[in-house]
Each structure stands twice: as structure tokens, then as C-alpha cells.
Biopython code that builds the backbone (N, CA, C, O; Angstrom):
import numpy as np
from Bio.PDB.StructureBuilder import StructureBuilder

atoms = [
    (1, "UNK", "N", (134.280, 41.749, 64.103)),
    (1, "UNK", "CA", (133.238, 42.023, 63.136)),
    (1, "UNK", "C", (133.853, 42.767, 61.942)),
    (1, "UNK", "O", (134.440, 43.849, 61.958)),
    (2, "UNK", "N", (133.673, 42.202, 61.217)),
    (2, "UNK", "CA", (133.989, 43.113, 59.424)),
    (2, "UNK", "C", (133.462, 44.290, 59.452)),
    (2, "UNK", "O", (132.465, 44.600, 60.104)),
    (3, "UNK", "N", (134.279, 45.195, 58.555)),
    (3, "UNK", "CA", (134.068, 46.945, 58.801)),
    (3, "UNK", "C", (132.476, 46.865, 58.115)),
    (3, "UNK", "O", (131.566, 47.593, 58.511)),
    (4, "UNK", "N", (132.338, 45.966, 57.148)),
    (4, "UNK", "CA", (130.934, 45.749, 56.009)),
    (4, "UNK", "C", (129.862, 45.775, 57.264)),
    (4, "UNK", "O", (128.838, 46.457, 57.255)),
    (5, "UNK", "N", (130.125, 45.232, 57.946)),
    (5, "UNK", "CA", (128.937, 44.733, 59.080)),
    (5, "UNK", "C", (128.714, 45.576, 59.881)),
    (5, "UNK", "O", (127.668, 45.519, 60.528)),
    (6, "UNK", "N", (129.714, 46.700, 60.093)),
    (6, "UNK", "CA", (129.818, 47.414, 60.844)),
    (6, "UNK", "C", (128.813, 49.201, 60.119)),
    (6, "UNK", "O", (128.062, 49.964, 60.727)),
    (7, "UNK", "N", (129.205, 49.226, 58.954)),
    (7, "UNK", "CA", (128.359, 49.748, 57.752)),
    (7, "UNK", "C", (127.032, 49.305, 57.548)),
    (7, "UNK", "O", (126.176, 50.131, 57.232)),
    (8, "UNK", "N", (126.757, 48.147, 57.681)),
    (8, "UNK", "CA", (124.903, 47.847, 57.166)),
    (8, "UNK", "C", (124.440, 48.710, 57.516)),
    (8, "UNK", "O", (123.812, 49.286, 56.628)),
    (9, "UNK", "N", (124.395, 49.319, 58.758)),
    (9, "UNK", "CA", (123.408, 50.186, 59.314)),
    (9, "UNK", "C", (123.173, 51.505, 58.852)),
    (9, "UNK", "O", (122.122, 52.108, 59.069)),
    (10, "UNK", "N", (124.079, 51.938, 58.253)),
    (10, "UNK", "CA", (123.746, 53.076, 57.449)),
    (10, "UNK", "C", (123.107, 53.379, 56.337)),
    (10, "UNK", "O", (122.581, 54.438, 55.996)),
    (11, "UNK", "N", (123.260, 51.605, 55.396)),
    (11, "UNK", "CA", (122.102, 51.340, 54.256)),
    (11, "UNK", "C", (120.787, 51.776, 54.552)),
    (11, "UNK", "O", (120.193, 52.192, 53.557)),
    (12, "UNK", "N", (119.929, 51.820, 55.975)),
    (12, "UNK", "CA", (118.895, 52.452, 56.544)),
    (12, "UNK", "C", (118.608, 53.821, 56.087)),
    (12, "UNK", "O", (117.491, 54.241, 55.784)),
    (13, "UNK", "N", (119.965, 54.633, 56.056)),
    (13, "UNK", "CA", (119.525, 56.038, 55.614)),
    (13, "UNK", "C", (119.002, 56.091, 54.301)),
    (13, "UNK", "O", (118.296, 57.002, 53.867)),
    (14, "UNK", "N", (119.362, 55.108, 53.695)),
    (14, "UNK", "CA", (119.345, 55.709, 51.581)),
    (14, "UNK", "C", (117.823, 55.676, 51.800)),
    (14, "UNK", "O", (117.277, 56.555, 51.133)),
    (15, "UNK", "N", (116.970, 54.935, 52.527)),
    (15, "UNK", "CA", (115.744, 55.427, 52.257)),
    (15, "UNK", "C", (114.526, 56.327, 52.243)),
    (15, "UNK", "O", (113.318, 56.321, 52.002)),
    (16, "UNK", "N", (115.674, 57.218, 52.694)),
    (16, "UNK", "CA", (115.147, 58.643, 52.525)),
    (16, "UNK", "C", (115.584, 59.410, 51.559)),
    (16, "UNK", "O", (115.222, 60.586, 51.594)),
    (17, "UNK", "N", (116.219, 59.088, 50.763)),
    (17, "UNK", "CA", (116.402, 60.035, 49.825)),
    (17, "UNK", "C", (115.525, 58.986, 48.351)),
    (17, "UNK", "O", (115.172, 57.821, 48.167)),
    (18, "UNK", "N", (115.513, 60.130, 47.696)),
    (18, "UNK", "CA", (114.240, 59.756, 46.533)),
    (18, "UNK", "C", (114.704, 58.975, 45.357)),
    (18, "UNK", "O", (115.542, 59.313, 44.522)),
    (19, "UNK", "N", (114.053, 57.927, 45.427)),
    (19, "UNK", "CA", (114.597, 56.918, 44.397)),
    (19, "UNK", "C", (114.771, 57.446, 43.051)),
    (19, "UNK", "O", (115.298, 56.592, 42.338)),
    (20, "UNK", "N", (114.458, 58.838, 42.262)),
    (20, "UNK", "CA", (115.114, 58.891, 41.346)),
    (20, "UNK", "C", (117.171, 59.493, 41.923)),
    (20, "UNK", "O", (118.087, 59.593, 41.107)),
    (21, "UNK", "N", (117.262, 59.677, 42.954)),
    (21, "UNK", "CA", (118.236, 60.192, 42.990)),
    (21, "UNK", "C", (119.058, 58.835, 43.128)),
    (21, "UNK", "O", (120.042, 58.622, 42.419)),
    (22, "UNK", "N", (118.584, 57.898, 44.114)),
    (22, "UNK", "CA", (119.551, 57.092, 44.234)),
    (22, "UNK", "C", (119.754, 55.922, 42.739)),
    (22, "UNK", "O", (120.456, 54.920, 42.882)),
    (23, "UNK", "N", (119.077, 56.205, 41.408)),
    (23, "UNK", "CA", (119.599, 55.193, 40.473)),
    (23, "UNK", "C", (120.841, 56.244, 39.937)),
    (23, "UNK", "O", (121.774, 55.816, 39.257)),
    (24, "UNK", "N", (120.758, 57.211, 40.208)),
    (24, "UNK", "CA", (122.207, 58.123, 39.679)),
    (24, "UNK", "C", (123.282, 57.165, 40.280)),
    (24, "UNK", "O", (123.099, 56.463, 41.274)),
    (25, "UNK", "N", (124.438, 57.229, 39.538)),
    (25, "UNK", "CA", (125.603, 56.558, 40.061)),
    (25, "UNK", "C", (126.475, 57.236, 40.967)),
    (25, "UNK", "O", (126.937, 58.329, 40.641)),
    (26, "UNK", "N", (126.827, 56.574, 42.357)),
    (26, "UNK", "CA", (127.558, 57.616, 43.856)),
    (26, "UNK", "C", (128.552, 57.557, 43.996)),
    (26, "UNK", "O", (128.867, 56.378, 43.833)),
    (27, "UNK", "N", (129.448, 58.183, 44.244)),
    (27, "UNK", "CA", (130.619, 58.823, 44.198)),
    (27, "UNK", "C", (130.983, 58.944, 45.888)),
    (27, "UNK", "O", (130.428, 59.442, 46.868)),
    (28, "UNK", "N", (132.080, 58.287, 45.656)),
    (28, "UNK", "CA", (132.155, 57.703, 47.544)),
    (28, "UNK", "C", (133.882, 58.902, 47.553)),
    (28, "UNK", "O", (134.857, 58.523, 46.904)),
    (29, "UNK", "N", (133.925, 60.078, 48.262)),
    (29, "UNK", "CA", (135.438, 60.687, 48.165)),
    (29, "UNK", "C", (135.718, 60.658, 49.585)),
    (29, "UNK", "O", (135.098, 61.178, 50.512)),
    (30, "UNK", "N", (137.134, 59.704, 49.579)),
    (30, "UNK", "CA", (137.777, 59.372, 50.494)),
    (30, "UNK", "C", (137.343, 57.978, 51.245)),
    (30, "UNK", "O", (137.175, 57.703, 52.433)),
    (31, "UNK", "N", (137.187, 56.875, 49.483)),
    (31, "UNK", "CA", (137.146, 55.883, 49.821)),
    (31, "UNK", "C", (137.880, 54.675, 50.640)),
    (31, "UNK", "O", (137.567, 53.494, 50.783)),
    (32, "UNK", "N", (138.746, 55.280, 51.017)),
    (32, "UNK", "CA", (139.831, 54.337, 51.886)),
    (32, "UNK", "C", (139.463, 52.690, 51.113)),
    (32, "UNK", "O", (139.398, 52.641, 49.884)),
    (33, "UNK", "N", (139.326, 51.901, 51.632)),
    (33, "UNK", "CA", (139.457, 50.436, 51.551)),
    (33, "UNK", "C", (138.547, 49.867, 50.483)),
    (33, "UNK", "O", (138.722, 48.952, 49.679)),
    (34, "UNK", "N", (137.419, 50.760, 50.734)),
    (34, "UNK", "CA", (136.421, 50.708, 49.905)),
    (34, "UNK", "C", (135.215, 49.725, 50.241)),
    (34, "UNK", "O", (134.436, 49.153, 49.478)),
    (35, "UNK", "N", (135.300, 49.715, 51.457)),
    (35, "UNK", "CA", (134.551, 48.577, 52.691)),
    (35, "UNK", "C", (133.122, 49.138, 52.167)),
    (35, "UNK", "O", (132.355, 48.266, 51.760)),
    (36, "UNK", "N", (132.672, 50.452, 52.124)),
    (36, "UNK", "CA", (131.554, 51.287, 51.595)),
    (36, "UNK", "C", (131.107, 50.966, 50.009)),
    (36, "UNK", "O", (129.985, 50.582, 49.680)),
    (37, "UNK", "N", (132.067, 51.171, 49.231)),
    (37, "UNK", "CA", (131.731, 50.801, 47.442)),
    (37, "UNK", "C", (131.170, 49.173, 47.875)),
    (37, "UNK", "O", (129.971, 48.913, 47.777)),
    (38, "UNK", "N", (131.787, 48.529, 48.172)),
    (38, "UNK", "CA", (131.382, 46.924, 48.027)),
    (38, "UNK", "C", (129.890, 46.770, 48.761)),
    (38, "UNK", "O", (129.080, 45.920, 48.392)),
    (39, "UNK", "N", (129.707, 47.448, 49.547)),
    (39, "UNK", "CA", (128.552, 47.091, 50.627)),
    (39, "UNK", "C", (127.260, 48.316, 49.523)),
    (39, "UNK", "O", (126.090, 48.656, 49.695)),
    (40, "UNK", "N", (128.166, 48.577, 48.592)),
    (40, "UNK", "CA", (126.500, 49.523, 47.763)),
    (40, "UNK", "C", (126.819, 48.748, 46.770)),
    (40, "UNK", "O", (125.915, 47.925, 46.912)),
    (41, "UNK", "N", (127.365, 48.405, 45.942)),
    (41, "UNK", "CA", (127.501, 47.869, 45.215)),
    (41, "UNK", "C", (126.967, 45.735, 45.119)),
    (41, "UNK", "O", (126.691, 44.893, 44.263)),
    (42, "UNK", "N", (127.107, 45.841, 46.551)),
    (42, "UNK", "CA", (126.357, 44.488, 46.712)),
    (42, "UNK", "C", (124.632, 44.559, 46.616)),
    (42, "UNK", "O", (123.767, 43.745, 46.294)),
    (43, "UNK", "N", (124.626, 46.007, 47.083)),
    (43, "UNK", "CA", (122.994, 45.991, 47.220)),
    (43, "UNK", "C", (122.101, 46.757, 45.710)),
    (43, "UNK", "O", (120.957, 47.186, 45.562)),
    (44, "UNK", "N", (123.208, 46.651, 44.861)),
    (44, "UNK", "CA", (122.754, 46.842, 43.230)),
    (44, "UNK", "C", (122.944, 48.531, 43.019)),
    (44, "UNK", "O", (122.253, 49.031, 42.131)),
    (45, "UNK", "N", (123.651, 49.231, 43.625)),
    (45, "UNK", "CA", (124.258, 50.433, 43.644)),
    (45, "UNK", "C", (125.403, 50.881, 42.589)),
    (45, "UNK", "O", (126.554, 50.445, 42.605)),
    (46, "UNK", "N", (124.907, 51.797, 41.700)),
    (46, "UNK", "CA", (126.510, 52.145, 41.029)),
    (46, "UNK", "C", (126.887, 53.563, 41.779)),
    (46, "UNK", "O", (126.457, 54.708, 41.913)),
    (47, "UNK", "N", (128.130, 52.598, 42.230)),
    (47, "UNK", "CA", (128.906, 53.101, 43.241)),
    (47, "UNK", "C", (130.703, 53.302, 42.336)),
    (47, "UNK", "O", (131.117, 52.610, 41.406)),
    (48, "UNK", "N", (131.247, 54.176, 42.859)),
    (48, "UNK", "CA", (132.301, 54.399, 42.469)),
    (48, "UNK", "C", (133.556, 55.285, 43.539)),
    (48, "UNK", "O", (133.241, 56.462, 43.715)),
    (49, "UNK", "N", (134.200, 55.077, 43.878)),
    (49, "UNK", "CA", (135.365, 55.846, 44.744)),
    (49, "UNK", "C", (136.539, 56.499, 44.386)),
    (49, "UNK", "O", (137.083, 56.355, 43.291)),
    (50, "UNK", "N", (136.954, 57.237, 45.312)),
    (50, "UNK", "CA", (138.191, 58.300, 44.604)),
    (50, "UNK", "C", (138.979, 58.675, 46.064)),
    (50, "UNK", "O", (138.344, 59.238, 46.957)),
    (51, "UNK", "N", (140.046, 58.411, 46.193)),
    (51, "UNK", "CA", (140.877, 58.914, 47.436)),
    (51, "UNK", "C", (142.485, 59.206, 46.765)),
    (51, "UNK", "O", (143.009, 58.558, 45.858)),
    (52, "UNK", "N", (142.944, 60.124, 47.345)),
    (52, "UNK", "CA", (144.433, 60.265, 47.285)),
    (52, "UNK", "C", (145.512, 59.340, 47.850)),
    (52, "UNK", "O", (146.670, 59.752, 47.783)),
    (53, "UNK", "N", (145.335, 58.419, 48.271)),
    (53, "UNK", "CA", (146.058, 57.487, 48.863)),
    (53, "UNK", "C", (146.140, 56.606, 47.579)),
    (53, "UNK", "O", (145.142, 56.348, 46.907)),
    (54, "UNK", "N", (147.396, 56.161, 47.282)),
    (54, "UNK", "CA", (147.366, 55.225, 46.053)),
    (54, "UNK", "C", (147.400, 54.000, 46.623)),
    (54, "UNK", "O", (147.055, 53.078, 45.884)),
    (55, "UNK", "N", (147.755, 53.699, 47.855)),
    (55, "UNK", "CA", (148.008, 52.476, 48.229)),
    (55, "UNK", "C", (146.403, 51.764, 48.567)),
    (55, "UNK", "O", (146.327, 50.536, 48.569)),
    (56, "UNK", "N", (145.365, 52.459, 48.798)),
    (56, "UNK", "CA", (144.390, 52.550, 48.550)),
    (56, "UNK", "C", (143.571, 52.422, 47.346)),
    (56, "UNK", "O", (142.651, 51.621, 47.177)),
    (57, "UNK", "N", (143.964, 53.211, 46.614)),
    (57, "UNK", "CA", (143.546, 53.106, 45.055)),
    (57, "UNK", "C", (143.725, 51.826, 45.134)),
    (57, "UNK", "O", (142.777, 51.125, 45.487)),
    (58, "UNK", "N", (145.087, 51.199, 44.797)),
    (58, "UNK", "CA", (145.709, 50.061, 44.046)),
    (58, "UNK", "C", (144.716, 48.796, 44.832)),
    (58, "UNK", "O", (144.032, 48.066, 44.114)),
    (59, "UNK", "N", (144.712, 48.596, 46.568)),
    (59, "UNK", "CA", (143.697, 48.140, 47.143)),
    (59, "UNK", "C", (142.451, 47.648, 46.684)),
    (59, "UNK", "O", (142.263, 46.460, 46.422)),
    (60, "UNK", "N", (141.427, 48.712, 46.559)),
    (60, "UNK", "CA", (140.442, 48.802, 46.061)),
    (60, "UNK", "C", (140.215, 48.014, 44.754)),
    (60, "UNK", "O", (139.378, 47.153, 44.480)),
    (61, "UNK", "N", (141.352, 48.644, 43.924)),
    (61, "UNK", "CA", (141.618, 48.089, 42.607)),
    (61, "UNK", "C", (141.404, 46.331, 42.384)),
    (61, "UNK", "O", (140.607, 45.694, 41.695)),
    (62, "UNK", "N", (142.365, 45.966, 43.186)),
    (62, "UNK", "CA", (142.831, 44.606, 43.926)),
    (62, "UNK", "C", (141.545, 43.972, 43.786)),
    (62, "UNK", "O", (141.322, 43.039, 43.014)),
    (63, "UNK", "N", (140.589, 44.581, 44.664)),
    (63, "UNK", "CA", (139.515, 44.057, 45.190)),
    (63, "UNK", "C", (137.936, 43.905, 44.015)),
    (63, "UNK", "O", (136.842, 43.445, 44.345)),
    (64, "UNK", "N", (138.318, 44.434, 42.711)),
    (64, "UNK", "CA", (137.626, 44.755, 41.879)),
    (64, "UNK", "C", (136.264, 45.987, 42.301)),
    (64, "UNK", "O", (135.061, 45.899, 42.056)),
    (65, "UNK", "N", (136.967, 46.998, 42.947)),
    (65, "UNK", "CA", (135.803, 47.624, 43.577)),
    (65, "UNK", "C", (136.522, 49.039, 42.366)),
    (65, "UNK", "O", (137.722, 49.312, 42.386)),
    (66, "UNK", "N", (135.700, 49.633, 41.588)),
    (66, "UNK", "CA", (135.902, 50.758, 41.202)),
    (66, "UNK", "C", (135.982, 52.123, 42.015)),
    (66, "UNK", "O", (136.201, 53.181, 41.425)),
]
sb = StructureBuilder()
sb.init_structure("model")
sb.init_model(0)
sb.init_chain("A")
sb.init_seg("    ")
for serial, (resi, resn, name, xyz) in enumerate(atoms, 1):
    if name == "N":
        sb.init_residue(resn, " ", resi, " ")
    sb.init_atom(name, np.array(xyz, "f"), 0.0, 1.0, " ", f" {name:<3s}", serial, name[0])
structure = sb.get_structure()
């Protein structure tokens, strides 16, 4: 199973927090792969990530995931 698939289930939580908060744009720290940015960002999320791993960065990058 894809890590994405493995993540849906947590999309469940955002609906508790208050829709003016979630059109703010989210800030994912210690995005690793960025399996998380793509899976908010699919669901119309401005999403954005930041990790110290460059090999990661560059990854992400790769993947057009900011």
C-alpha cells in the first residue's frame, strides 16, 4: 500500500479545525518525501514543506511538491 493511502485517514482530522484556519497556507516541518504535501495538496490545500535533509528537499523538489 502507498504511504498516500496509508495517510488518507488522517484527512478525517482537518475537520475539526475551523475552516477559516484551514484556507491559511500549512507548513508541513519535517517533510521527508513529502507523501503528506501531495495528499493536501491533492485535496485543494496550500501546503508547503521544509526538512533538513537535502536529499529530501531535492526529492520533493523532483516531485513538484513545494
Amino acid at each position: 500500500m502507498p504511504k498516500s493511502q496509508k495517510l488518507t485517514p488522517y484527512l478525517s482530522h482537518l475537520v475539526t479545525v475551523a475552516p477559516e484556519v484551514l484556507a491559511l497556507p500549512m507548513l508541513d516541518l519535517g517533510c521527508g518525501r513529502g507523501e503528506w504535501l501531495e495528499l493536501l495538496c491533492a485535496q485543494g490545500f496550500d501546503a508547503m514543506g521544509l526538512d533538513l535533509n537535502p536529499a529530501m528537499v531535492q526529492h520533493c523538489q523532483s516531485r513538484g511538491v513545494r
